[in-house]
C-alpha positions as a Markdown table, in Angstrom:
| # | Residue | x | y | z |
|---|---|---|---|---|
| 1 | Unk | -22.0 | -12.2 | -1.2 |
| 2 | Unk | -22.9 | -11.0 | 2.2 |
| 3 | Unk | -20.5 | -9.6 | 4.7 |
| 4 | Unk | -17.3 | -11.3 | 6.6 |
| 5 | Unk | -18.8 | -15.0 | 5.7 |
| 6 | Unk | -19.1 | -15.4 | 1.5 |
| 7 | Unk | -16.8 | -18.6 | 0.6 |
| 8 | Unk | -17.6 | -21.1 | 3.7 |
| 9 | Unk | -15.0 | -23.8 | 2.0 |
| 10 | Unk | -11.9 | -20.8 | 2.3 |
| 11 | Unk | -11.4 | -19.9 | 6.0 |
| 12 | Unk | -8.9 | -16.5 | 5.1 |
| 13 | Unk | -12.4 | -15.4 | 3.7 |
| 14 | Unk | -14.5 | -15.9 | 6.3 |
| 15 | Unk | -12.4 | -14.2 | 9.0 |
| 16 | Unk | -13.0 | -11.0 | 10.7 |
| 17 | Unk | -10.7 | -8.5 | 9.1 |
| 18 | Unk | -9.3 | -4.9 | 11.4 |
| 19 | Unk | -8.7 | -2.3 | 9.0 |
| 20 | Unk | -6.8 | -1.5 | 5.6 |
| 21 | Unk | -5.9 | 1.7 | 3.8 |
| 22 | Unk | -6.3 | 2.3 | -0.1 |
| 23 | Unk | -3.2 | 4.0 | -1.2 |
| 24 | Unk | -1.9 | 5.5 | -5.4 |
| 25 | Unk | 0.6 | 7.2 | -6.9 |
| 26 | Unk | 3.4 | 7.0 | -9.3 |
| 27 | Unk | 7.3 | 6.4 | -8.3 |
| 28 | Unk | 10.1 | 9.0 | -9.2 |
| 29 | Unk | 11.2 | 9.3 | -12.5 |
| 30 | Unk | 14.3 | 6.9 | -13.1 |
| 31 | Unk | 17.6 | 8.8 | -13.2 |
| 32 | Unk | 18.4 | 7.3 | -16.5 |
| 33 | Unk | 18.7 | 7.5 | -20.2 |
| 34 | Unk | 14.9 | 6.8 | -21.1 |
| 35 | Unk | 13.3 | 8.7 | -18.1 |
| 36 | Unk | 9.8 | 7.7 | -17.3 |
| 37 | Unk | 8.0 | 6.8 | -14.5 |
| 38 | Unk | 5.0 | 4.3 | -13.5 |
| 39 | Unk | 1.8 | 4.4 | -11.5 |
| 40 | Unk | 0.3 | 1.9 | -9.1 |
| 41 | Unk | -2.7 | 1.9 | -6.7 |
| 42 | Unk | -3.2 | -0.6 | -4.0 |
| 43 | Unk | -5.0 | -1.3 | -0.7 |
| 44 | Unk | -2.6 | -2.2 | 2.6 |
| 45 | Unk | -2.6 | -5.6 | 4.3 |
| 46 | Unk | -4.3 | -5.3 | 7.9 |
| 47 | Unk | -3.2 | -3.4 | 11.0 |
| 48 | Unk | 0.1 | -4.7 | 12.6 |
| 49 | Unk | 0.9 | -3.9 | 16.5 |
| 50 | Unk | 3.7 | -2.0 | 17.6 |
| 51 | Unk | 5.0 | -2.2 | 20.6 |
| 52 | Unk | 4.2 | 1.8 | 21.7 |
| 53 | Unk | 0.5 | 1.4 | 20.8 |
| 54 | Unk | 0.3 | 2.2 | 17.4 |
| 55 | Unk | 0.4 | -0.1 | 14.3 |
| 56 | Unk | 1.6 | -0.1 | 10.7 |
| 57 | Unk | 0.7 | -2.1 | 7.5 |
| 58 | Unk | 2.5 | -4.4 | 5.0 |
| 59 | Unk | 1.8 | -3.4 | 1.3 |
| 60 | Unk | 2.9 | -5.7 | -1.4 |
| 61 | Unk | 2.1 | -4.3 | -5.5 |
| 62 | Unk | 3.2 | -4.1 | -8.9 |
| 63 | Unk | 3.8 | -0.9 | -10.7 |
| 64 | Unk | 2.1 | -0.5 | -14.0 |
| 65 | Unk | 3.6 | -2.1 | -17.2 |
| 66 | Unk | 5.4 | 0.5 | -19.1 |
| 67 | Unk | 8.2 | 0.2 | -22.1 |
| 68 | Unk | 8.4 | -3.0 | -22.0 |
| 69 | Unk | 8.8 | -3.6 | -17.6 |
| 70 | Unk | 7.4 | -3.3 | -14.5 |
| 71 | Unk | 8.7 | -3.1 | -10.7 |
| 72 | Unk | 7.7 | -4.5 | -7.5 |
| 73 | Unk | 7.2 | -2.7 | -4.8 |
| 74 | Unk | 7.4 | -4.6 | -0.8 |
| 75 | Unk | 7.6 | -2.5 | 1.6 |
| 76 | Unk | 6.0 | -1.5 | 4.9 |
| 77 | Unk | 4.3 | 1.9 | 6.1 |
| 78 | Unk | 5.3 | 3.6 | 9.2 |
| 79 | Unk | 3.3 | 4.3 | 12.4 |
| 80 | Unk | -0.3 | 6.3 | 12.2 |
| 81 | Unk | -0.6 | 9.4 | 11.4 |
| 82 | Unk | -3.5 | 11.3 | 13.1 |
| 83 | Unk | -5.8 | 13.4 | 10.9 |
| 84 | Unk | -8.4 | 14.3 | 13.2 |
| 85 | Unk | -11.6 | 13.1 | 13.9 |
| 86 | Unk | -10.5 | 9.3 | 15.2 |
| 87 | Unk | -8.9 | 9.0 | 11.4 |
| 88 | Unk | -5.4 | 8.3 | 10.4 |
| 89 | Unk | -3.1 | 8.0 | 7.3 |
| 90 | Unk | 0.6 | 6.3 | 7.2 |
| 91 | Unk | 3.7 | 7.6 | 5.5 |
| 92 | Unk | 5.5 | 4.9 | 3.3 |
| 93 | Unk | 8.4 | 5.4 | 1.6 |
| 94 | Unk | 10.5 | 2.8 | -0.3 |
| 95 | Unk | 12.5 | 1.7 | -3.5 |
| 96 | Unk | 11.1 | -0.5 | -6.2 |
| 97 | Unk | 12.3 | -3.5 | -7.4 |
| 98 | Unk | 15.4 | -3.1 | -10.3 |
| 99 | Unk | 14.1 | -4.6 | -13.7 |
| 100 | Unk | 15.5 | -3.2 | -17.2 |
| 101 | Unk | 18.5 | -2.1 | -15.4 |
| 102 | Unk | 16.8 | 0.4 | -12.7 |
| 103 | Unk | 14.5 | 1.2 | -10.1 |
| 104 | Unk | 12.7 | 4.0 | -9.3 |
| 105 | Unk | 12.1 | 5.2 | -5.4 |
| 106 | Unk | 9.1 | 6.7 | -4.0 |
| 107 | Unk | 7.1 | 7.9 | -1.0 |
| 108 | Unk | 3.5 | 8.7 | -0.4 |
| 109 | Unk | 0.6 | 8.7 | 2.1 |
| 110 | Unk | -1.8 | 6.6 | 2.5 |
| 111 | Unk | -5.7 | 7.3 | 2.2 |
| 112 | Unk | -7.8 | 7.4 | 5.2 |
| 113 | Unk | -9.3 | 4.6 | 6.6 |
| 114 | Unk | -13.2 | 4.0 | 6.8 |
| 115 | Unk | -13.5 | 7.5 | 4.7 |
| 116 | Unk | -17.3 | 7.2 | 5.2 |
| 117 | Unk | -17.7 | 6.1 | 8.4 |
| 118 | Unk | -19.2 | 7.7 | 11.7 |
């Protein structure tokens, strides 16, 4: 594999891609008669434009599989977040999907982007 270009036959593999963020966590615990709660770890779709100059990401996961269930979790992330140093996280904060009769919410920040870079 080498760079943007490994699969010539799949063009979604081959294009040029802006910037993602990794993101993990766990959701709240479920206000229920079992409480638990469930991890999940992820990395954000690319950059979206808002209209003000900044951008946000879409972020589409499964939770971990626990007692018997898992949730989905579709959401979006809100606006960047400077950190200093050209670097920026996003806030995102959301409800899973209801399976065995609940849902769980949760919020979190995402990780930097290019945490290595220049």
């Amino acid at each position: 594999m080498s760079g943007n270009n490994y699969n010539k036959n799949n063009n979604n593999c081959s294009r040029k891609q802006s910037h993602t963020h990794e993101y993990l966590g766990s959701v709240k615990v479920a206000d229920r008669d079992d409480p638990h709660t469930h991890r999940f770890a992820g990395v954000t779709g690319e950059a979206l434009p808002l209209p003000n100059g900044s951008h946000f990401h879409e972020l589409e996961n499964r939770t971990d599989f626990f007692d018997e269930h898992f949730h989905l979790m579709c959401t979006k992330t809100g606006p960047a977040i400077s950190v200093g140093n050209d670097r920026h996280v996003h806030f995102v904060k959301g409800m899973t999907s209801v399976d065995d009769n609940h849902c769980h919410n949760f919020q979190f920040a995402t990780l930097i982007e290019d945490p290595i870079g220049d």
